[in-house]
Every structure is written in C-alpha cells, then in structure tokens.
N, CA, C and O of each residue as an XYZ file, in Angstrom:
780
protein
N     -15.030     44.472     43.918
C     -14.259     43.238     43.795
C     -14.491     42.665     42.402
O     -15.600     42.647     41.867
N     -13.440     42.225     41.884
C     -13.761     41.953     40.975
C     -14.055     40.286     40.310
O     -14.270     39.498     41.230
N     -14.096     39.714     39.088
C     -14.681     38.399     38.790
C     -13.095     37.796     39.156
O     -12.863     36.717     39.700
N     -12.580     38.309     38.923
C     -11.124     36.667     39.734
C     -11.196     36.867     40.660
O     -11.523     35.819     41.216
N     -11.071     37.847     41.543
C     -10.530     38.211     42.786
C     -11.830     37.071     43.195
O     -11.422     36.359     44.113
N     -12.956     36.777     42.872
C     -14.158     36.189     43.413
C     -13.511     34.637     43.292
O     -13.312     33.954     44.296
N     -13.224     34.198     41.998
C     -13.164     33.278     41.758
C     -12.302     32.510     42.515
O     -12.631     31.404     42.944
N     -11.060     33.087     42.741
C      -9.358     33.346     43.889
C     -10.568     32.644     44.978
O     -11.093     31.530     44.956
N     -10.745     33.789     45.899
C     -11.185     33.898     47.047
C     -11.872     32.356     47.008
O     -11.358     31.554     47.787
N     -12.787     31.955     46.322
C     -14.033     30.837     46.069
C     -13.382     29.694     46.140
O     -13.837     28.737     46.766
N     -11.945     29.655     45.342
C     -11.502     28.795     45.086
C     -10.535     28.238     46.764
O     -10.340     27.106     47.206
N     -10.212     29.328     47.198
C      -9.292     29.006     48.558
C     -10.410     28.497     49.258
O     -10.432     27.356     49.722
N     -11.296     29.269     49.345
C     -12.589     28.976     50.313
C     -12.819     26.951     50.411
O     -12.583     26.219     51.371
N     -13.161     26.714     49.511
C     -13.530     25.450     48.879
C     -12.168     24.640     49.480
O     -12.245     23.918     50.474
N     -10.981     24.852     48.773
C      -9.626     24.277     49.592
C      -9.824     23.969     51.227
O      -9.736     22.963     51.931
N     -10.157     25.466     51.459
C      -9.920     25.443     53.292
C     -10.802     24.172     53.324
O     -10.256     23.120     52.992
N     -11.916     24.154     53.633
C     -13.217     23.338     53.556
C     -12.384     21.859     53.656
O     -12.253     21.391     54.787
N     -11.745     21.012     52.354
C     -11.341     20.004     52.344
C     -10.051     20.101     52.910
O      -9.464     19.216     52.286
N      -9.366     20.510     53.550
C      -8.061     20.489     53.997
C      -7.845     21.299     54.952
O      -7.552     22.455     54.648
N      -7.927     20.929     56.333
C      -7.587     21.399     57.898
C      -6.525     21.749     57.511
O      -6.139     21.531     56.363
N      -5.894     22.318     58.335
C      -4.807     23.377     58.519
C      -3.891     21.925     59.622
O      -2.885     21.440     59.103
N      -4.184     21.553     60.573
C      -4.046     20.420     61.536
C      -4.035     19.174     60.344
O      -4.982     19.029     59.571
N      -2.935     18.388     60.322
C      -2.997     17.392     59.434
C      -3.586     16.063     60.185
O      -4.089     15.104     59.600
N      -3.428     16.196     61.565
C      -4.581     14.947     62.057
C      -5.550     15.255     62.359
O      -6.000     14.900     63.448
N      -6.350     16.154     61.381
C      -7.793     16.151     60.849
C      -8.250     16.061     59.873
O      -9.428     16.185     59.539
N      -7.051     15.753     59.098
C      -7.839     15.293     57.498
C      -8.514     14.023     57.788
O      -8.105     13.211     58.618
N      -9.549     13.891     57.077
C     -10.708     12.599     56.909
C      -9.961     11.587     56.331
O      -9.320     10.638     56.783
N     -10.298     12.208     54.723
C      -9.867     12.146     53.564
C      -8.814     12.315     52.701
O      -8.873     13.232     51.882
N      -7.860     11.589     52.743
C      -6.492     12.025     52.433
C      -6.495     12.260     50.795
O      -5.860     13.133     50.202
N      -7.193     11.466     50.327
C      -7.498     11.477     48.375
C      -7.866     12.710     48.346
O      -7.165     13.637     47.940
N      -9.425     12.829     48.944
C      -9.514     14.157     48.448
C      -9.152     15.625     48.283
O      -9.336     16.513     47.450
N      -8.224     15.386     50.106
C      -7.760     16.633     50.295
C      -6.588     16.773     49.358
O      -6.148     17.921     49.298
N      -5.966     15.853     48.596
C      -4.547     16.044     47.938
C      -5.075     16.245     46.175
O      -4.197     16.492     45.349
N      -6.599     16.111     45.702
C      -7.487     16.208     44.910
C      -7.146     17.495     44.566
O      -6.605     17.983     43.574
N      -7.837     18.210     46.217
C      -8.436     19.625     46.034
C      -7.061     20.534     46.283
O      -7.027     21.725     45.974
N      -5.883     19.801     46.904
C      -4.872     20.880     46.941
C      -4.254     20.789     45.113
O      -4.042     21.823     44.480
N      -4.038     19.341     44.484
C      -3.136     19.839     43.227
C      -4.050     20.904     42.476
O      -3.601     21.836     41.808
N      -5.450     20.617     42.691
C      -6.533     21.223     41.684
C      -5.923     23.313     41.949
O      -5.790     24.228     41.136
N      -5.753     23.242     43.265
C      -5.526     24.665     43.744
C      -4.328     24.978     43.445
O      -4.137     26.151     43.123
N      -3.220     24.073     43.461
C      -1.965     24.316     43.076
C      -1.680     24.827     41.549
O      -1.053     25.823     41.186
N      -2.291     23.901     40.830
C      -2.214     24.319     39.298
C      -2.820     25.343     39.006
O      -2.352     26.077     38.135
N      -4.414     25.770     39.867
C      -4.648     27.131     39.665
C      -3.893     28.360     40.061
O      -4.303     29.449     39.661
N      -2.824     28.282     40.813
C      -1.760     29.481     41.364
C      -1.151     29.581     40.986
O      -0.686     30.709     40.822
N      -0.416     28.154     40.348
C       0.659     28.513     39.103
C       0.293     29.015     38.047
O       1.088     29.647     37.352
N      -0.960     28.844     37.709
C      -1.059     29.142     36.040
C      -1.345     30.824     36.374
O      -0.778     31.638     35.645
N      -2.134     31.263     37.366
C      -2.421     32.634     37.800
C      -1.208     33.529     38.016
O      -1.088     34.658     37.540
N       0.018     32.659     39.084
C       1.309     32.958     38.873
C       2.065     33.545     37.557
O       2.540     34.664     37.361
N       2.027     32.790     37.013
C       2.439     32.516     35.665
C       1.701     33.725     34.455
O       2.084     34.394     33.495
N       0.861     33.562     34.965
C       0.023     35.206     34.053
C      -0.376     35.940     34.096
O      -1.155     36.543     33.357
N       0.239     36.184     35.394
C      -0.230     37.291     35.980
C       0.258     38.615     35.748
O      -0.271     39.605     36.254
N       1.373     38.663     34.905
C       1.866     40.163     34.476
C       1.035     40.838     33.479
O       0.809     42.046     33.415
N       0.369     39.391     32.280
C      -0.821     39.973     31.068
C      -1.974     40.382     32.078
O      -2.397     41.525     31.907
N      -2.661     39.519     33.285
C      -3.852     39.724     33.401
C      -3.691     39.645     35.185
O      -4.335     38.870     35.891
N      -2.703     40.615     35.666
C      -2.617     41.235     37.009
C      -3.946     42.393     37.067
O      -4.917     42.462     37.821
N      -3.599     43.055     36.173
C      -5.139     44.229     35.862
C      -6.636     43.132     36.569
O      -7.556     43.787     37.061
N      -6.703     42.424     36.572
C      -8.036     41.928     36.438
C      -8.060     41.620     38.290
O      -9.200     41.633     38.755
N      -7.229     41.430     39.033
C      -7.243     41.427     40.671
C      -6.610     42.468     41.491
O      -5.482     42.927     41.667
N      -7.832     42.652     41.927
C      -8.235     43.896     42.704
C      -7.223     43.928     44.354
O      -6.374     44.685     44.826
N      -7.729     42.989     44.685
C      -7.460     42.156     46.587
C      -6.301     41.454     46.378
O      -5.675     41.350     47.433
N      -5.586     40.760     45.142
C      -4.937     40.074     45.394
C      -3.399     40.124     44.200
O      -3.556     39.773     43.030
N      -1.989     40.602     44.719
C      -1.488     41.215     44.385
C       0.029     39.806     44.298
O       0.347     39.279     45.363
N       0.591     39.490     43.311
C       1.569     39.231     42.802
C       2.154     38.030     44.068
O       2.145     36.813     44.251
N       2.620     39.238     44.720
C       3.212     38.476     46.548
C       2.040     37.307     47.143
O       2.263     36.153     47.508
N       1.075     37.853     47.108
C      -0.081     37.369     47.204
C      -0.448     36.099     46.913
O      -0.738     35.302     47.805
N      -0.474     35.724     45.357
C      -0.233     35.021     44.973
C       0.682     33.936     45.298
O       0.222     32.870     45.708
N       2.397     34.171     45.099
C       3.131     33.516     45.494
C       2.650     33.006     46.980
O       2.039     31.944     47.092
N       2.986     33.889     48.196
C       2.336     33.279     49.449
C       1.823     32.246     49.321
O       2.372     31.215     49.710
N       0.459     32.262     48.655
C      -0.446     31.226     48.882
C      -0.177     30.028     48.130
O      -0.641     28.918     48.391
N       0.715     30.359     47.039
C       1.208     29.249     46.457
C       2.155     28.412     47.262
O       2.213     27.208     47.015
N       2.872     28.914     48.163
C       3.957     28.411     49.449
C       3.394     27.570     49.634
O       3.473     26.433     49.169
N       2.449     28.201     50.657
C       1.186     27.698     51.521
C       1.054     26.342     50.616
O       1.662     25.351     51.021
N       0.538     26.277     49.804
C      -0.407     24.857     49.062
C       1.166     23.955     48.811
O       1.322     22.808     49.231
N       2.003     24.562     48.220
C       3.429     23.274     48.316
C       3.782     22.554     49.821
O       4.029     21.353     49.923
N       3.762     23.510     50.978
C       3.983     23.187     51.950
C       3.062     22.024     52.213
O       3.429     20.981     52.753
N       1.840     22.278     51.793
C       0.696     21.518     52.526
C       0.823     20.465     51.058
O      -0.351     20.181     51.297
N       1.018     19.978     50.309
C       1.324     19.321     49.662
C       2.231     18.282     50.311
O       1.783     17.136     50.271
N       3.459     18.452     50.922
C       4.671     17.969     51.373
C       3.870     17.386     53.251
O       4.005     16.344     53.893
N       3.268     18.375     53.462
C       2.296     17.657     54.613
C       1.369     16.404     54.421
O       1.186     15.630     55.361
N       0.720     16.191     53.051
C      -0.060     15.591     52.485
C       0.964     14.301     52.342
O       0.620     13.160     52.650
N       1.889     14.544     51.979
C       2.510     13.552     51.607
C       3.015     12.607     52.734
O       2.816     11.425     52.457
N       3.655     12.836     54.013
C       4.024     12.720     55.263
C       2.767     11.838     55.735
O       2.901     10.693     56.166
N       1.658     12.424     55.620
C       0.255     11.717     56.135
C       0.188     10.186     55.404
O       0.166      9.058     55.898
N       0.161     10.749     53.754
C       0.371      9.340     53.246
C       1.341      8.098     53.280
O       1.135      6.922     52.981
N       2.290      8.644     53.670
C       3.238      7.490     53.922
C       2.855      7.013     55.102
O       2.670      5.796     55.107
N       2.565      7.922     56.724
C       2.140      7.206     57.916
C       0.847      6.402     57.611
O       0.488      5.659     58.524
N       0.105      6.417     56.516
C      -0.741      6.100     56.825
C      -1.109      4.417     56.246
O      -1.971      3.612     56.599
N       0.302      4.335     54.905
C       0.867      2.939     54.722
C       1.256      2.357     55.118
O       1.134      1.165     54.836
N       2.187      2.926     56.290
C       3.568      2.595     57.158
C       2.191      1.755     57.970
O       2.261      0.527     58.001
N       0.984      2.426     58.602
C      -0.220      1.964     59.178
C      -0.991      1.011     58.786
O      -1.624      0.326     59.590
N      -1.035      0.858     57.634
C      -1.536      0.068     56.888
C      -1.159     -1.197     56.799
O      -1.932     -2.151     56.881
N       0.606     -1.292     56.549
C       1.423     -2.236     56.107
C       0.951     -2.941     57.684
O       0.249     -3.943     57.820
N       1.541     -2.126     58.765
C       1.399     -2.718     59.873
C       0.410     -3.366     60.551
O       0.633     -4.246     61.382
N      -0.881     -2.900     60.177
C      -2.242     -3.782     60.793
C      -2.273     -5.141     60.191
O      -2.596     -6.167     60.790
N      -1.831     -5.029     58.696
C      -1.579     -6.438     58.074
C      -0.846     -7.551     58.857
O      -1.301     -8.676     59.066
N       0.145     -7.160     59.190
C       1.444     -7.633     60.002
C       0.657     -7.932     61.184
O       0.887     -9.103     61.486
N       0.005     -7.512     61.823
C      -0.664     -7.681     62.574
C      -1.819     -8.451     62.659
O      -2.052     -8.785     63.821
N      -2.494     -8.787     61.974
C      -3.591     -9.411     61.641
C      -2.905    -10.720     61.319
O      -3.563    -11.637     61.810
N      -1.765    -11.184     60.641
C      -1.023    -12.336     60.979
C      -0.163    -13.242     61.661
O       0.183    -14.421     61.595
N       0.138    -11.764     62.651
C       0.910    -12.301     63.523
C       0.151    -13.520     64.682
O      -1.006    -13.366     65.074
N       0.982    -14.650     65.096
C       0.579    -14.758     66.523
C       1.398    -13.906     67.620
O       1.252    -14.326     68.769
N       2.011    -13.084     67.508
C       2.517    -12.424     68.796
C       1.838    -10.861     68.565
O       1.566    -10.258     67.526
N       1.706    -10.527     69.848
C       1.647     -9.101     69.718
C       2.358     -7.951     69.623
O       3.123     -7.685     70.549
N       2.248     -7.050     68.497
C       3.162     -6.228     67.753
C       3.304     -4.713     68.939
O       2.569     -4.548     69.912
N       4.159     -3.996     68.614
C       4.127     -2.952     69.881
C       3.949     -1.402     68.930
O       4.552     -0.953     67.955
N       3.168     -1.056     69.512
C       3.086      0.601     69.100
C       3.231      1.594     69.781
O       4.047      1.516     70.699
N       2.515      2.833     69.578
C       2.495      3.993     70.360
C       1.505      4.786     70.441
O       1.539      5.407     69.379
N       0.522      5.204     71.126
C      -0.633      6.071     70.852
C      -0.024      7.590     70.954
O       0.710      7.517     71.939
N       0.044      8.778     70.504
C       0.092      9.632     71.175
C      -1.128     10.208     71.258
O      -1.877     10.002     70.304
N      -1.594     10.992     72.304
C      -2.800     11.596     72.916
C      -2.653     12.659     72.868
O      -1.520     13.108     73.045
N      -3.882     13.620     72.574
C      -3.754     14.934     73.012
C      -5.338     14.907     73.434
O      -6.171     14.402     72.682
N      -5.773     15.630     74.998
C      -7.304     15.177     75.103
C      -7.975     13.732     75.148
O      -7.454     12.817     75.785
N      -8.937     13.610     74.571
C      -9.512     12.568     73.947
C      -9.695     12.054     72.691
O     -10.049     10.918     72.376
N      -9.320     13.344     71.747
C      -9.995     13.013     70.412
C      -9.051     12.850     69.074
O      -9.371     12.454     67.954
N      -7.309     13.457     69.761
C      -6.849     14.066     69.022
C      -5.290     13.177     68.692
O      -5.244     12.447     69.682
N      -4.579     12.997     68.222
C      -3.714     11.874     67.973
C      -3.339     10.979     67.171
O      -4.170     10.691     66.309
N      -1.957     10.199     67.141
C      -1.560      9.599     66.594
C      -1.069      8.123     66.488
O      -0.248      7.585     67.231
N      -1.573      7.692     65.670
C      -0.339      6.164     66.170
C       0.456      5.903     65.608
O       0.319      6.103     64.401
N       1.746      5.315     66.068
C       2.909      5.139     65.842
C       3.229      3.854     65.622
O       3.190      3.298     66.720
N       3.553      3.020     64.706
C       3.936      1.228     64.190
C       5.525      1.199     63.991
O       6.230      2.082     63.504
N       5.803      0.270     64.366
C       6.896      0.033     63.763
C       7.213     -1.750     64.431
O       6.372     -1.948     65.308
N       7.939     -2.733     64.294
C       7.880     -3.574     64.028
C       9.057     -3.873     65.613
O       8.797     -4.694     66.493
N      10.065     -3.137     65.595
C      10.854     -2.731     66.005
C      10.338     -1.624     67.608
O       9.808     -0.519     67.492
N      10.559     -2.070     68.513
C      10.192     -1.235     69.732
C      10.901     -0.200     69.611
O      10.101      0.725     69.749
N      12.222      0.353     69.385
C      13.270      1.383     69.444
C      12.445      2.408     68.630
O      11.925      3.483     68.928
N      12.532      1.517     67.237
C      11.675      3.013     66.252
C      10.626      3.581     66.791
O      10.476      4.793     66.949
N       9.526      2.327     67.227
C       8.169      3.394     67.540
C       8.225      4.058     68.646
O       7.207      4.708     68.882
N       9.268      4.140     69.601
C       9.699      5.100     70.026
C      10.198      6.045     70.196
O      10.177      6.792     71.174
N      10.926      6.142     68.843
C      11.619      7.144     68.456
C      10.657      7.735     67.240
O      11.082      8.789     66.768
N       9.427      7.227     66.655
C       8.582      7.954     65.712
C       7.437      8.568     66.966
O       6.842      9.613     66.701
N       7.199      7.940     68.183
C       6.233      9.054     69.388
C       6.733      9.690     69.285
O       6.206     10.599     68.644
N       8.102      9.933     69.714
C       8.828     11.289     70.114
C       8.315     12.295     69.607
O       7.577     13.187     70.026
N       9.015     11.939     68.189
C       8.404     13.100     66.790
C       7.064     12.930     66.675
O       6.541     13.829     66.015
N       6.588     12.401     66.933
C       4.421     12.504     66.686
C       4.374     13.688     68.145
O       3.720     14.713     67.949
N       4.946     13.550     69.321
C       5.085     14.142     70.445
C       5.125     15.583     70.067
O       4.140     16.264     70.349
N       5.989     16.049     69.556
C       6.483     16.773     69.019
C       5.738     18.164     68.195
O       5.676     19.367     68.451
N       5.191     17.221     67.003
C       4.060     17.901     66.409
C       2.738     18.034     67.178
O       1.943     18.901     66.814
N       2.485     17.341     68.081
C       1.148     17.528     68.925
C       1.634     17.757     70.244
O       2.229     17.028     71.037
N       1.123     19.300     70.313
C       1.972     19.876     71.438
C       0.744     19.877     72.436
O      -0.272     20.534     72.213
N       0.909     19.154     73.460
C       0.255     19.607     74.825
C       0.086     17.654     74.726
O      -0.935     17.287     75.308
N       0.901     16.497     74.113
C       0.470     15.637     74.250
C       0.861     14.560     75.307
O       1.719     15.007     76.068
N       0.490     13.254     75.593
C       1.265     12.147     76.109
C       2.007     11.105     75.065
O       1.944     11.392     73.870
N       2.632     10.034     75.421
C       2.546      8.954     74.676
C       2.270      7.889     75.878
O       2.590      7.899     77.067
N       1.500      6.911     75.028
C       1.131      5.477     75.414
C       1.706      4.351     75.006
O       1.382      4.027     73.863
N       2.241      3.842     75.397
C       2.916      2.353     74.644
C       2.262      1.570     75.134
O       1.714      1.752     76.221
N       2.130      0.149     74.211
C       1.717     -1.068     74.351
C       1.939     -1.918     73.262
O       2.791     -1.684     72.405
N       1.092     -3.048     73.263
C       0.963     -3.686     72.103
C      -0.070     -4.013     71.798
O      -0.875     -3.993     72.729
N      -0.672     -4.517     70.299
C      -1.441     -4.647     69.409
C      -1.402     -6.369     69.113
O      -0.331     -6.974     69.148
N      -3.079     -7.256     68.740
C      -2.862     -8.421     68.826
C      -4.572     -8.499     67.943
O      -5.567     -8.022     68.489
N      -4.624     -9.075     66.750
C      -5.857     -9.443     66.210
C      -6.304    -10.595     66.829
O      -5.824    -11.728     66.869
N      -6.997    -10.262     67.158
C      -8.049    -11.878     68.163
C      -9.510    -11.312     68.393
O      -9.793    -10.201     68.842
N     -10.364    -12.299     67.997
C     -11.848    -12.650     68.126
C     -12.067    -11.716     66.965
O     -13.026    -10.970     67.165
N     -11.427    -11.526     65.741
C     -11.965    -10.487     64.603
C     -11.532     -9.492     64.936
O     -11.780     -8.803     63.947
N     -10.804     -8.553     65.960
C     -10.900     -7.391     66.449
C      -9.639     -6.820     66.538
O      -8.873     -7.769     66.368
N      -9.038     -5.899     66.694
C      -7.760     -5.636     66.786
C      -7.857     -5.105     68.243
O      -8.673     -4.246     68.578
N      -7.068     -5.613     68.981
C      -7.051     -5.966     70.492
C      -5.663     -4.685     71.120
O      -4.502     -5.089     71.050
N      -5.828     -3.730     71.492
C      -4.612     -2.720     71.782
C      -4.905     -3.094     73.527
O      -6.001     -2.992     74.077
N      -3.753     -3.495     74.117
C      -3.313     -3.161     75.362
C      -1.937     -1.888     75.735
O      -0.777     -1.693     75.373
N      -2.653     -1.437     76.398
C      -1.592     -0.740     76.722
C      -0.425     -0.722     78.932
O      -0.759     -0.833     80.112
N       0.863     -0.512     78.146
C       1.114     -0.594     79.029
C       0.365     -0.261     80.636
O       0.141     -1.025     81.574
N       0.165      0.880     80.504
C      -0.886      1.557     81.792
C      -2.206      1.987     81.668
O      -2.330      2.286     80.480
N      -2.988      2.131     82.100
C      -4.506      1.795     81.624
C      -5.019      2.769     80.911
O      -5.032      3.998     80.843
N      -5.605      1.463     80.201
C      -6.123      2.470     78.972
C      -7.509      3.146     79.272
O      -8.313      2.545     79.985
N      -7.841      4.502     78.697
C      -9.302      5.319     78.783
C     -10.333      5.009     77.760
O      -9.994      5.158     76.586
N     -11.107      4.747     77.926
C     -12.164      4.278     77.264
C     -12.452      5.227     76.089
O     -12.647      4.788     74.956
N     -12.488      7.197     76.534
C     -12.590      7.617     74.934
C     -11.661      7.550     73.926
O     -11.887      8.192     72.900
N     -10.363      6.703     74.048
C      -9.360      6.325     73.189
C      -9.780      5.324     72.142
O      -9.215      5.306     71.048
N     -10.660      4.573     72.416
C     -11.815      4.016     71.606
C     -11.620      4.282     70.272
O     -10.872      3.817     69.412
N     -12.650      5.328     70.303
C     -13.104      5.842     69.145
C     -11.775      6.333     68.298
O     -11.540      6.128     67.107
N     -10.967      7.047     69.275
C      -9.846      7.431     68.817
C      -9.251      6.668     67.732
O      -9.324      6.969     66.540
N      -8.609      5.579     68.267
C      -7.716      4.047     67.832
C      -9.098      3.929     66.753
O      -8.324      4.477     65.969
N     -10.031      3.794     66.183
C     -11.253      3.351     65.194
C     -10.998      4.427     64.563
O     -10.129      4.133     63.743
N     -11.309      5.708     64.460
C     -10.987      6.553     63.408
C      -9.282      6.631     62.813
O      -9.044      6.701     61.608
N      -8.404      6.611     63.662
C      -7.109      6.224     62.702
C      -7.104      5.088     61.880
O      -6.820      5.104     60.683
N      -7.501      3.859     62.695
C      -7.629      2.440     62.084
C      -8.175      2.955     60.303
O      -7.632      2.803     59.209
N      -9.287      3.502     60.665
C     -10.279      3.306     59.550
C      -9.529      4.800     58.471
O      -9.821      4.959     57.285
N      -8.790      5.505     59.075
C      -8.817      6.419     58.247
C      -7.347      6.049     57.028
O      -7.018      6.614     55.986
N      -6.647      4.644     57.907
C      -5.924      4.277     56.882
C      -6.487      3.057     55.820
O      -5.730      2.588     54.970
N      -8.029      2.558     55.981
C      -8.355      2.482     54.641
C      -8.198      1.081     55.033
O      -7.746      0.394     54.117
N      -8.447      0.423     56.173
C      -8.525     -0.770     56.663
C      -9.942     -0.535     57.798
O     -10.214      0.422     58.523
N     -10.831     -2.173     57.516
C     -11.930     -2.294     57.899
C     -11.691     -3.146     59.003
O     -11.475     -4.308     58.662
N     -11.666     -2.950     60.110
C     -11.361     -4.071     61.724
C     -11.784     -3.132     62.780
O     -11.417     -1.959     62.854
N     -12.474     -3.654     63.480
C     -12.901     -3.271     64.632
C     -11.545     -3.049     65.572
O     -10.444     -3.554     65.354
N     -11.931     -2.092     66.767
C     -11.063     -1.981     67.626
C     -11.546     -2.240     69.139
O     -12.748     -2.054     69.326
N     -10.915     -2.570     70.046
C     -11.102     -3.168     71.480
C      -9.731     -2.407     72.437
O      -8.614     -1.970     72.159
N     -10.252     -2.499     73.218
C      -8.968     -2.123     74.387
C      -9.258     -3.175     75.097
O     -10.355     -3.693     75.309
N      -7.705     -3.604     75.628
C      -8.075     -4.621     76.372
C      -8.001     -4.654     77.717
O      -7.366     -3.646     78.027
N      -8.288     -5.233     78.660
C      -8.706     -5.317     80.200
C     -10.295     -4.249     79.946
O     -10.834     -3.789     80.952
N     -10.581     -4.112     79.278
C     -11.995     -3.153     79.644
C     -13.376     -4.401     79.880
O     -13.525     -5.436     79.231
N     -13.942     -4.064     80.613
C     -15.334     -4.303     81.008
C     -16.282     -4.623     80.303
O     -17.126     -5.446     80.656
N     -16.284     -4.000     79.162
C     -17.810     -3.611     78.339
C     -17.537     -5.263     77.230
O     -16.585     -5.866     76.734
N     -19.260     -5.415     77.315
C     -19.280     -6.484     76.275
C     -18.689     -6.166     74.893
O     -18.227     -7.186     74.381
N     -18.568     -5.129     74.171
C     -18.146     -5.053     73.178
C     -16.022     -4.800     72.981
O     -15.284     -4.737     71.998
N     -15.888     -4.762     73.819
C     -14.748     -4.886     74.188
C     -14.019     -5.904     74.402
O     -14.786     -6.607     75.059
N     -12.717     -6.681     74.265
C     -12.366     -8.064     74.667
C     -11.558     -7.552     76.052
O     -10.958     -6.492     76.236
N     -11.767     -8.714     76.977
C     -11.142     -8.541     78.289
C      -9.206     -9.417     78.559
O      -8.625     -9.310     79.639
C-alpha cells in the first residue's frame, strides 16, 4: 500500500469518525461540516490530479475517487438540511420562550433514543414536516402536542401520554440546536418534571 493510498484511507477514516452516516446522529453539526469541506477539497484536488499522480494509488482508482467524492457532496447537502432544521428549531424555542400560549409541534420517535422534532408555528405544517421526518425514520411514530416555557423549563405536553425516556430525547435535540433550557414533560410525576 502505498503513502496516499494511506493518507486517502486515514483521511476517510477520520471523516467517518465525525460524521454518522444517520444524520440524527450528528452531535456536532460545525464540526461535522468542518471535517466534510476539509475532505471535500481533498477529493477534488486528488480528483483533479490525478492523471499526473494516479501512479502513486495503489487501492484507489479514478471511479473511486469520484464515488467518494458523490458521497461527501451528498452528505454536504444532508449537512445542510440539518442546519436549516436546526434554526427553523432554534427560531422556534425563541418563539416559544415568549409566547404566553402554547406553540404545537411534533416528536417523531423511533425506540427511545432516536428522532425528531418538528416546529412550525402553524399546526398544518408541522404536520406535514412529521410526515416527511416519518418518512426518513423508518420504523417510526409521530407525537403531537404542544410546547409552553414555564417555571424556566420548556414544558412539552403531548397529546397522548408521554414516555418518560423521551426525556432525554426532547434535551439532546433542544441542546443540539445550540439553545440552553431545560426540558419537562408534562403530567409526569417526578419532582424534576412540571406536572
């Protein structure tokens, strides 16, 4: 094998690492869009010169190249999709945090751990953005309810009862759009919870 073919390989390696394949598992949306342009510009420029210095890769052949260059635009254009839901999320907790009425969303579920939420201001849309969250997360439900900041906390009721490991759930989206508020379900039991 030779010193690119290492470097290639090292370099995807490192990519995979910061960027799930599953886009509602990125953490980190900065970094993963960091480490994809960083990889992108390395495929083009490899692309790109690869007819002088094709000789030098052993494992990894022209097509090859291109492929994986797909691959990183595609996931680029995925990257991007994340970032807008995750303003569209953003914009909306604001909206929320001022409202006195409570705003209506959508959880979609897959399991316990796995999912999306859906804002929109408008009941029709965030029903028509589950659908499509539905959609991409195959084996899922959707949940509707509404959303209400009270006692510091962002307060989600949902229409039909809500499960307690949705919790954590609703806290890692919250937080992964880059807003600091606690989360509660409401009718639950537990002191840390609002009833």
């Amino acid at each position: 094998m030779s010193r690119a073919d290492d470097k290639l390989k090292t370099a995807l390696k490192n990519w995979k690492k910061v960027c799930p394949e599953d886009a509602t598992d990125i953490v980190d949306v900065g970094k993963a869009q960091t480490a994809t342009d960083k990889l992108e510009r390395e495929l083009t420029t490899i692309k790109t010169q690869f007819r002088r210095k094709g000789s030098e890769y052993e494992e990894f052949s022209a097509e090859d190249i291109a492929d994986r260059l797909k691959e990183v635009k595609a996931y680029q254009k995925v990257l991007r999709d994340v970032q807008s839901e995750l303003t569209e999320l953003k914009k909306w907790l604001a909206k929320v945090r001022s409202s006195t009425t409570p705003l209506p969303f959508a959880l979609v579920v897959k399991g316990n751990d796995k999912g999306s939420l859906h804002v929109f201001r408008q009941e029709n849309r965030v029903d028509r953005s589950a659908r499509a969250g539905k959609q991409e997360i195959t084996g899922s439900k959707v949940h509707d309810g509404t959303c209400q900041y009270t006692g510091g906390k962002l307060v989600f009721d949902f229409d039909g009862n809500a499960r307690a490991p949705w919790k954590p759930l609703l806290q890692k989206l919250v937080n992964r759009a880059g807003v600091n508020m606690k989360v509660a379900l409401a009718g639950r039991a537990n002191d840390d919870e609002v009833s």
